[in-house]
N, C-alpha and C positions, 0 to 999 in steps of 0.2 A: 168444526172439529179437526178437518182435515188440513186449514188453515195454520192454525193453534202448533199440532203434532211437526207441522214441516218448517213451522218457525221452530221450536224448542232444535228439533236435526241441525237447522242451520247454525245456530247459537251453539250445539255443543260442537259440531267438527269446526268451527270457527276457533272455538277454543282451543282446541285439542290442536288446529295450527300454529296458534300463538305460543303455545309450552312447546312444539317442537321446531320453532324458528328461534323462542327464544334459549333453549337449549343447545344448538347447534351455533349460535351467536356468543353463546359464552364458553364453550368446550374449544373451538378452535380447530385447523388439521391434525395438532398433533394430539389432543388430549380425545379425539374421534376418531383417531386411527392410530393405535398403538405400533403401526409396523412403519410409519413415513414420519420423516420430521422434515417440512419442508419450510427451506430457507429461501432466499431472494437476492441477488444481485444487479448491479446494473457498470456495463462499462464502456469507452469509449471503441465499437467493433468498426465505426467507419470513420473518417474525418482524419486531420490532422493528425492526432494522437492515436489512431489506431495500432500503430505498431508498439505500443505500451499495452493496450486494452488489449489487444488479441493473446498474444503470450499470454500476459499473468493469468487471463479466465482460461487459457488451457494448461495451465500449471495448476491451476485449484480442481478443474474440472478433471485430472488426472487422478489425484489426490484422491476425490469424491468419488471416481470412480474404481479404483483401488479397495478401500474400504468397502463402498457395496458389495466387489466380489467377494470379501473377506464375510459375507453378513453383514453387516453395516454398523450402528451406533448400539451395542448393545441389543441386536438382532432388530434394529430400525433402520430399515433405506433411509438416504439422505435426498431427497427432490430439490435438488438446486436449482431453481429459476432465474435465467440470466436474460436481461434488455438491454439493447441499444439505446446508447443515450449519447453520443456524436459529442461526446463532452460538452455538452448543454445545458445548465443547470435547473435552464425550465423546463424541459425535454425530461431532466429526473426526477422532477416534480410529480410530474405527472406519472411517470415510470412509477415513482415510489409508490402513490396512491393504487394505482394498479393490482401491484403488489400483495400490500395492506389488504386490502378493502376486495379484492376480486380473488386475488390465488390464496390469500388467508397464510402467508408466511409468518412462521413466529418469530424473526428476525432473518435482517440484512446483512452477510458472513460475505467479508473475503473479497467486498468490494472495492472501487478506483474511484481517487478523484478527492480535493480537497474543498474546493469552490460546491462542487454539482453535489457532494453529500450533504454540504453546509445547509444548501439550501432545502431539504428534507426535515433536515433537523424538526422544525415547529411542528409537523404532520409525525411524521414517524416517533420520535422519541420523546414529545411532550404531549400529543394530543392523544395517537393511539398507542404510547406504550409500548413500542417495538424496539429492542433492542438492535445498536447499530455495533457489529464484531468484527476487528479487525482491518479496518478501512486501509489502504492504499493510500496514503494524503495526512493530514490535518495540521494543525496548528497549534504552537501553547496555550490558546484559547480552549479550545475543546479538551483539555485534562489541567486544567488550572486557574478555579478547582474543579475536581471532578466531576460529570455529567453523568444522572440519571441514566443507566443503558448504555451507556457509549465506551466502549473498552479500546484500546488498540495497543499493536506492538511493533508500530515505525517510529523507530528514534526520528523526534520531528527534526525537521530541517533548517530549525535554530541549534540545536546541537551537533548537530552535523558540521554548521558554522563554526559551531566551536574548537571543534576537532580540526578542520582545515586549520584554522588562525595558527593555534600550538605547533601543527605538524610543521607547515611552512616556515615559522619560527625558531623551532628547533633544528631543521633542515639548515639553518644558518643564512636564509634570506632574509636580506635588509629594507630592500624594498620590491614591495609586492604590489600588481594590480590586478584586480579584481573586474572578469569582464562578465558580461551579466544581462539577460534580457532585460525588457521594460515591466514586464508586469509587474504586479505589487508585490506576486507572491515569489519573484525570483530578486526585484530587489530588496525582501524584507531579508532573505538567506544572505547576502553580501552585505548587507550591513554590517551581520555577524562575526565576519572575518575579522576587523580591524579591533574590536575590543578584546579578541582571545588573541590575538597575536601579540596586542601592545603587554597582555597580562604575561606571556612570557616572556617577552623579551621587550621594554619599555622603547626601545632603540629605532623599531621598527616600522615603518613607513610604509601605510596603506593606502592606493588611491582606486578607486572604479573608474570603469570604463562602461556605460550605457550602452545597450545594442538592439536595435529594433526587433521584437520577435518574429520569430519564423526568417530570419534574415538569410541568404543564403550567398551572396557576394561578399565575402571578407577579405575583399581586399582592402578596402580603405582602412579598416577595423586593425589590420595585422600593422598597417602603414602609422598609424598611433600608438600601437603597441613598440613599436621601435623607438616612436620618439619621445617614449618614459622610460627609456632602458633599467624596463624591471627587472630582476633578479630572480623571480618566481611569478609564474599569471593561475593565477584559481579563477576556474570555468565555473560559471551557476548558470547553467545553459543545457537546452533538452539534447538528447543523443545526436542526434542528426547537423545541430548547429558546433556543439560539439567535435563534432570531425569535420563540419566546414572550419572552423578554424585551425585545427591542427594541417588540414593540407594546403590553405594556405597561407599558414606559419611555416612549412616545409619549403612551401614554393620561393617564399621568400627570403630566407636561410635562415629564420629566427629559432634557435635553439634553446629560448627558456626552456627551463621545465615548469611543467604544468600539470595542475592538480584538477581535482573534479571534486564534485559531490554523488552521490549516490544516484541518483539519473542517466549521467555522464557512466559511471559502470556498465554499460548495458554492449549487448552482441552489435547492435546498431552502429556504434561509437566504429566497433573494430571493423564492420561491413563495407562502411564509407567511409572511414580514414586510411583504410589501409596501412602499409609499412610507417605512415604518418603519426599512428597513434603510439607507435613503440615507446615504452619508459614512462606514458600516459602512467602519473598516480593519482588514486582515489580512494574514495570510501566505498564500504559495503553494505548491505542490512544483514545478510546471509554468505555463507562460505562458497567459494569459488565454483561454479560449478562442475570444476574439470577435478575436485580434490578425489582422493581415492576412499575417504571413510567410507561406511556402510550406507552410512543414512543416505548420503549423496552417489551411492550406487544404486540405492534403492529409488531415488530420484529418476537419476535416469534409464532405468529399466523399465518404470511407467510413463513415463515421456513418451521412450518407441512404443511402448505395447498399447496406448492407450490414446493418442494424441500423435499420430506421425504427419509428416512433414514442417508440426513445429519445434525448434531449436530448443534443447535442453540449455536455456543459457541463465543469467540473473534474474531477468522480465519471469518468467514460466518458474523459476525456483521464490521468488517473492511468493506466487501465489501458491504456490505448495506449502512453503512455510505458514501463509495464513492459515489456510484452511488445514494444514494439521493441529495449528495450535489449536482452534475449533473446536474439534474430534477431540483430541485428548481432553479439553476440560468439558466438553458433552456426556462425554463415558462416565463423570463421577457422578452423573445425575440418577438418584433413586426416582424412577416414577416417571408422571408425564413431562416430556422438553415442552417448555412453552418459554415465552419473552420470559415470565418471572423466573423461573427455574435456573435457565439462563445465566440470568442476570446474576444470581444468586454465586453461582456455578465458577463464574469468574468469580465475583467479590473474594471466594474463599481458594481462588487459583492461586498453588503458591510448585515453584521450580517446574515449569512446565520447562519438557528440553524436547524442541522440535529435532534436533541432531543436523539442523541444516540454518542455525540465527541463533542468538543469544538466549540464552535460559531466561523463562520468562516468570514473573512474580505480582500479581496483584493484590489489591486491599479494596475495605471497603472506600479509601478516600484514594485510591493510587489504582487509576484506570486505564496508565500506559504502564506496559510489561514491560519496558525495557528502555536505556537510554544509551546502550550499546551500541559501537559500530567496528569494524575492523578495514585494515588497509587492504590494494590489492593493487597489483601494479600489473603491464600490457608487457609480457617478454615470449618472444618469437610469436607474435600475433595470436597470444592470450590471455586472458587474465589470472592472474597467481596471486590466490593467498600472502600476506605476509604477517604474519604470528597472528595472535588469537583475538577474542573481543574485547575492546577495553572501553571504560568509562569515559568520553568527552570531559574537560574541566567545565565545572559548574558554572555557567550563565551569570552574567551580570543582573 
């Protein structure tokens, strides 16, 4: 009898586990805790690239901290979990699963990296349903056509392409060369130069110049650059390579002017180039960080108050820009945030104005907010706005 009774015991709190594993398996953190919406990150905090990944994760982490003190998402803290991932895209793999599956994030907000997301992709967005918000990176591939969950609001770096060609073009250079690392993903951006420049101006004469990356002796590099005597050089090269070659294009008296893409913008360019980088023009994603508006006061006021000894510069305002656009389309959520809600949230995101990047607008088939960029050029060893955001010409 006494057999019988402590089997039935077993049998029902056996049960009574299963209904409260499998209710806590489908509720999630945010739908089991009304006061925390906790999201996920991952960026490059050591390595090579570190000095991209550190800023912008204390440019979001600024952001996120700002709002908690305010109450948070509609009086929900925000639990942003950030990991090292050394810009490794197995290393994010595995981060992502982490993630997912161990801290229970309802999506990955506000993260770095084109290659190390990509590779997430089949886990996070197709298998468990997590929504990926605003990435730092990607490609025409990832919004064309649009992807299940995957939103973002970086004018990708085909159109940035595009924008260079025209500028340089209308600038009235003839002949341009385009110097450019080896990877794939810097020389798919210089390819783009030469079909937006021939579109404005048919006349025009594009040729690249190949540069091993991470290179940091330029001088051979400048010694070729002289004997194309181009008329304009567009850089598609990281910050640091970047002002290797402006100081020794100084050194050696080459005075092209010289353009950049949005990378090239960064505090880094003007740290190491020094009086080198003067007249440096380029593209932006976000407005200067020296402008006087409000939104970019209010920028950097949490910068100091919340994040000091890092630089209020481009890097640390990218990621404020994400992570407010975030925030604002999270607030229109009635009910619990989870991946669908989400998801939702954007599909029907329309004029979202972070006060510091382009007004941003989504659909349910249009899951990049924006194709905007603006100019900004290097006078008395800073970067200055020059007029407002405009549309790149449409892609070939």
């Amino acid at each position: 009898m006494r057999r019988r009774t402590t089997r039935a015991l077993i049998a029902v709190f056996t049960a009574m586990l299963a209904l409260v594993a499998s209710a806590c398996g489908t509720e999630g953190p945010s739908a089991g805790d009304d006061k925390v919406i906790r999201i996920g990150a991952w960026y490059p905090l050591t390595g090579a690239l570190a000095s991209f990944g550190i800023p912008e994760r204390a440019g979001v982490d600024a952001y996120f901290k700002s709002v908690n003190a305010r109450g948070g998402i509609n009086g929900r803290k925000i639990d942003w979990i950030v990991k090292d991932n050394a810009n490794d895209p197995q290393q994010t793999v595995q981060i992502a699963r982490r993630l997912v599956d161990q801290d229970g994030v309802v999506a990955i907000v506000a993260t770095n990296g084109t290659s190390q997301s990509q590779a997430t992709f089949p886990f996070v967005l197709e298998q468990s349903k997590v929504p990926v918000l605003n990435t730092l990176g990607g490609d025409a591939s990832w919004y064309e056509p649009a992807r299940d969950g995957l939103f973002g609001l970086q004018t990708l770096y085909e159109d940035q392409a595009a924008a260079l060609g025209a500028w340089v073009a209308r600038d009235g250079a003839k002949k341009v060369l385009v110097v450019h690392s080896d990877p794939a993903a810097f020389v798919n951006v210089a390819k783009g130069i030469r079909p937006a420049a021939h579109k404005t101006d048919p006349s025009v004469q594009v040729k690249r110049l190949s540069v091993k990356y991470q290179t940091t002796d330029y001088s051979p590099v400048i010694s070729k650059v002289k004997a194309e005597k181009p008329d304009a050089v567009v850089l598609i090269l990281a910050a640091a390579e970047a002002a290797s070659y402006l100081k020794e294009a100084r050194l050696q008296g080459v005075t092209v002017p010289a353009y950049g893409y949005a990378p090239v913008a960064a505090q880094t360019t003007l740290t190491l180039a020094g009086k080198s980088a003067e007249g440096l023009k380029s593209l932006q994603l976000v407005k200067s960080p020296h402008d006087d508006d409000p939104a970019i006061k209010e920028f950097r006021t949490a910068m100091a108050k919340y994040e000091r000894g890092q630089p209020a510069d481009f890097i640390t305002l990218w990621g404020w820009a994400a992570a407010k656009a975030f925030v604002e389309i999270a607030k229109t959520i009635d009910g619990p945030v989870t991946g669908e809600s989400l998801t939702r949230a954007y599909e029907k995101a329309r004029h979202v104005d972070t006060g510091v990047g382009p007004v941003l607008n989504y659909g349910a088939g249009q899951h990049l907010g924006t194709r905007d960029v603006q100019k900004v050029v290097v006078r008395n060893g800073r970067w200055e706005s020059q007029g407002g955001f405009f549309t790149p010409p449409a892609r070939d």
